[in-house]
Kinemage of the C-alpha trace (Angstrom):
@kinemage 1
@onewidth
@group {chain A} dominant
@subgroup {mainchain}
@vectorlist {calphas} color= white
{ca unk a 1} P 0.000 0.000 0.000
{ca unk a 2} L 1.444 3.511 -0.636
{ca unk a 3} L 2.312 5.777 2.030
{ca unk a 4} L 0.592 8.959 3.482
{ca unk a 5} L 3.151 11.159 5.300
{ca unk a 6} L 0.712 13.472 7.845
{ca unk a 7} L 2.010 16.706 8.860
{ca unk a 8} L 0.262 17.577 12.356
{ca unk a 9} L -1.237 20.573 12.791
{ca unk a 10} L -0.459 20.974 16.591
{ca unk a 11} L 0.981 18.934 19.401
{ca unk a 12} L -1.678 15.742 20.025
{ca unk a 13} L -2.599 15.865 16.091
{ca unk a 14} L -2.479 12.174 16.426
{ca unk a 15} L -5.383 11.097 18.422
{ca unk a 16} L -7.817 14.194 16.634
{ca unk a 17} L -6.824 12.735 13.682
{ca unk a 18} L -7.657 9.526 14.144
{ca unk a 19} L -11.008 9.420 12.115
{ca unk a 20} L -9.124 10.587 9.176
{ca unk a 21} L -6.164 8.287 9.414
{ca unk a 22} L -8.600 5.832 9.415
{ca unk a 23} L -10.424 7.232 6.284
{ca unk a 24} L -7.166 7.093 4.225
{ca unk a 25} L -6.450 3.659 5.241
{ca unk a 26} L -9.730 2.593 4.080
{ca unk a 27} L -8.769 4.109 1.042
{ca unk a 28} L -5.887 1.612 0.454
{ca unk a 29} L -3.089 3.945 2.599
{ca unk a 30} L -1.169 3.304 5.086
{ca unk a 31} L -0.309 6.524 7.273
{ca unk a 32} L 2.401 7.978 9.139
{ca unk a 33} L 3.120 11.254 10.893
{ca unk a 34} L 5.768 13.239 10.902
{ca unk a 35} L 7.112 13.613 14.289
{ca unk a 36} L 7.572 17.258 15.424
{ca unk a 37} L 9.340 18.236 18.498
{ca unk a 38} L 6.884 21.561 19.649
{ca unk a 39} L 9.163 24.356 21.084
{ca unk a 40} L 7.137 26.858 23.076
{ca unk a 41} L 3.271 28.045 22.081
{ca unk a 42} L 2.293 26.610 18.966
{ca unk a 43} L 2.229 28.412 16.475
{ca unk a 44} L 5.737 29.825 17.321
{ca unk a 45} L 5.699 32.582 15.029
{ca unk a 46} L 9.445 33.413 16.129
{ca unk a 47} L 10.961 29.540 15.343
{ca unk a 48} L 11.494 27.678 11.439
{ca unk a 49} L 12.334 24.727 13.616
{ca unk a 50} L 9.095 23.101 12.616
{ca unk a 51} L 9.577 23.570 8.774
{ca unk a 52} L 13.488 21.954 8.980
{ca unk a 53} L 12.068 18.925 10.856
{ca unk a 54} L 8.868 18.412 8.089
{ca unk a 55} L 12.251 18.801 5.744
{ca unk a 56} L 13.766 16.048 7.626
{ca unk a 57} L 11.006 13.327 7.046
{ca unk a 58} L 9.118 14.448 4.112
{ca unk a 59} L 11.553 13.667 0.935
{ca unk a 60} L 10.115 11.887 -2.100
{ca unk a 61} L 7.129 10.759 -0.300
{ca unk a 62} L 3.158 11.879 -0.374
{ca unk a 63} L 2.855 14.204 2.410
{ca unk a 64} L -0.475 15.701 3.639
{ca unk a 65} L -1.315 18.687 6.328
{ca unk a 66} L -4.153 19.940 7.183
{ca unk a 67} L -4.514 24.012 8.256
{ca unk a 68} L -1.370 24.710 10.143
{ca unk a 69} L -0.358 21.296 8.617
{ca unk a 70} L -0.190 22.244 5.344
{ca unk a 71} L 1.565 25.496 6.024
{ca unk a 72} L 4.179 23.355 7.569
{ca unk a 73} L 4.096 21.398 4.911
{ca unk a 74} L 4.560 23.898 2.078
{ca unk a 75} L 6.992 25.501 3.735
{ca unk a 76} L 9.032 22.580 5.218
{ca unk a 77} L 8.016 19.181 2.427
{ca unk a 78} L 10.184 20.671 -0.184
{ca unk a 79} L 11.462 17.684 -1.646
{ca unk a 80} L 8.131 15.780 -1.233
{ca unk a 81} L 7.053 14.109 -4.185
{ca unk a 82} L 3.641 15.120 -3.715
{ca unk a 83} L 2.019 17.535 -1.783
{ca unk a 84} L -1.725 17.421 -0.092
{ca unk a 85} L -2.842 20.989 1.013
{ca unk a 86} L -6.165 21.431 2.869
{ca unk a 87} L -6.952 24.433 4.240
{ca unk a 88} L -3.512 26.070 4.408
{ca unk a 89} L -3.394 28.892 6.898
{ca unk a 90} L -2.750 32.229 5.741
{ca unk a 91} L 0.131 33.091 8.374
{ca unk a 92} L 2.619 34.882 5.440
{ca unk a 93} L 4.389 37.561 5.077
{ca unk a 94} L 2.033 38.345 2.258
{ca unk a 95} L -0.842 37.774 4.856
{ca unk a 96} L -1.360 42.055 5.996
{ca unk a 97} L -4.690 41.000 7.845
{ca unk a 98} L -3.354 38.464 9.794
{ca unk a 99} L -1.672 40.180 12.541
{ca unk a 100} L 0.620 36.823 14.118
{ca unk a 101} L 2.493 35.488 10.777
{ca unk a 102} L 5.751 34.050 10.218
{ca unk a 103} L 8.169 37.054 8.114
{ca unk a 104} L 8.126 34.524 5.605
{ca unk a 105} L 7.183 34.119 2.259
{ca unk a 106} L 4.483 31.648 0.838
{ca unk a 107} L 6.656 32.114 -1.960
{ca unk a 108} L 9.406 29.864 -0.254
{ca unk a 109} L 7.560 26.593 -0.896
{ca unk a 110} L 9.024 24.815 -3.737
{ca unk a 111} L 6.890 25.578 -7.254
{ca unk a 112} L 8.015 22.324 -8.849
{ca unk a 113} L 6.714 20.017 -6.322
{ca unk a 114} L 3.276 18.609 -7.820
{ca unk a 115} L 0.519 19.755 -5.371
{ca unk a 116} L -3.128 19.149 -4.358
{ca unk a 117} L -4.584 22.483 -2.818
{ca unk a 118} L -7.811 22.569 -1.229
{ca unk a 119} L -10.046 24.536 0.875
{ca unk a 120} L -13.617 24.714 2.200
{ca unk a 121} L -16.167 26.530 0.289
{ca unk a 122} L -17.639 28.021 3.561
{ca unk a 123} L -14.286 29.109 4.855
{ca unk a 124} L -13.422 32.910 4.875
{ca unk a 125} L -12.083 35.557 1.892
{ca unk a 126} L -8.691 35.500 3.727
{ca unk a 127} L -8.363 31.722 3.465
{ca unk a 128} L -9.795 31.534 -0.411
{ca unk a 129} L -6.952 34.175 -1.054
{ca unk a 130} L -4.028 32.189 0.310
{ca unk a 131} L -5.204 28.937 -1.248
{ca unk a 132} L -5.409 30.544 -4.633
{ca unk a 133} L -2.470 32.433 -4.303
{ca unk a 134} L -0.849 29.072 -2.978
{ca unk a 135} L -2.756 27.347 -5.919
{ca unk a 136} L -1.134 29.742 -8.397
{ca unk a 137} L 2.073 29.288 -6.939
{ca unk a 138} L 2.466 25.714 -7.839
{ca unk a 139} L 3.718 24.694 -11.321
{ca unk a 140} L 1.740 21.320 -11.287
{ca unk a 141} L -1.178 22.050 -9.216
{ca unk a 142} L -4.830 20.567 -8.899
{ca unk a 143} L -7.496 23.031 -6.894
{ca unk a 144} L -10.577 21.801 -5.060
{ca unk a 145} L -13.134 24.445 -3.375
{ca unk a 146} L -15.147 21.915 -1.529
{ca unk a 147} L -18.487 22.030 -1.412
{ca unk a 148} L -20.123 23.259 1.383
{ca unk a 149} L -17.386 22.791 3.451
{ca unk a 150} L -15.913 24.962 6.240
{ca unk a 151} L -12.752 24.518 7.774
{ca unk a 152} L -13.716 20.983 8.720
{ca unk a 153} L -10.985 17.839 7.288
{ca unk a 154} L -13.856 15.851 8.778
{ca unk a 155} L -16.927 16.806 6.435
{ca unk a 156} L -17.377 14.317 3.802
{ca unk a 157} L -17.368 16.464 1.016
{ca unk a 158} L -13.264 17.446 2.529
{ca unk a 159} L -13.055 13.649 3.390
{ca unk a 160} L -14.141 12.808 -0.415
{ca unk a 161} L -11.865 15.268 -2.025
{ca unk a 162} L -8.799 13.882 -0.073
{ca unk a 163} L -9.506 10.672 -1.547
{ca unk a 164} L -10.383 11.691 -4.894
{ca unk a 165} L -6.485 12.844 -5.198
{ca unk a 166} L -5.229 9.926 -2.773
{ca unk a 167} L -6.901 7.776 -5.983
{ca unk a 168} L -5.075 10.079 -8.978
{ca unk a 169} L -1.859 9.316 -7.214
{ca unk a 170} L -2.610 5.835 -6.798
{ca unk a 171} L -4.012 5.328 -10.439
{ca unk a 172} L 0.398 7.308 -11.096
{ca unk a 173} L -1.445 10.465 -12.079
């Protein structure tokens, strides 16, 4: 079975995520996640540690996050071979309503790495801007809104979209 590499969003990830890792496994995955070591209040807007250690554990395989997952991810997975985004949080440089952000570029995600972006059709204007300006960052890039979903990895419709591009990469596309 291939391999899902999960980037948690916060310290405990594992347990919350348990429906979902259970989702993708039914899907013919089999799940890991990467293991962080949390320094201080997450999100520690004055550390990169996090996005060295996704670095660390992420090359050529299928990694997944999930909110502040997949800003890890984008940010750290830049070797990945694949990329699952859901959600990504819009805590960038580029990001002038967010007042707590990392002085960091979304731009320093790498732009070859095939991606998956997705976000919740219910979420806020602030979220649909990062995801599209994440979406347009990415060379190789398929972009979900999902239906009638807010920031939820749980609803079915996110649940279904997950595992429509869990099945592309499975099929080699």
């Amino acid at each position: 079975m291939p391999l899902l590499t999960v980037i948690p969003p916060m310290p405990g990830a594992e347990r919350r995520f348990r429906p979902f890792t259970d989702f993708v496994q039914a899907s013919g995955w089999t799940t890991e996640f990467a293991q962080l070591d949390w320094i201080g209040s997450q999100p520690n807007f004055e550390s990169q540690a996090i996005f060295e250690q996704v670095a660390a554990q992420t090359a050529g395989k299928v990694v997944m996050g999930f909110s502040l997952g997949a800003l890890y991810a984008h940010l750290g997975a830049l070797r990945a071979r694949h990329l699952i985004l859901g959600s990504i949080s819009p805590f960038f440089l580029e990001d002038d309503d967010e007042p707590q952000r990392w002085m960091i570029s979304y731009q320093k995600g790498n732009a070859d790495t095939p991606a998956d972006v997705l976000v919740g059709a219910r979420e806020d204007a602030q979220m649909h801007r990062r995801a599209t300006a994440v979406r347009d960052f990415y060379r190789r890039c398929t972009y979900t809104n999902v239906a009638e979903a807010e920031h939820e990895l749980w609803h079915p419709n996110y649940l279904e979209a997950v595992k429509s591009a869990l099945d592309r990469l499975s099929a080699g596309g």
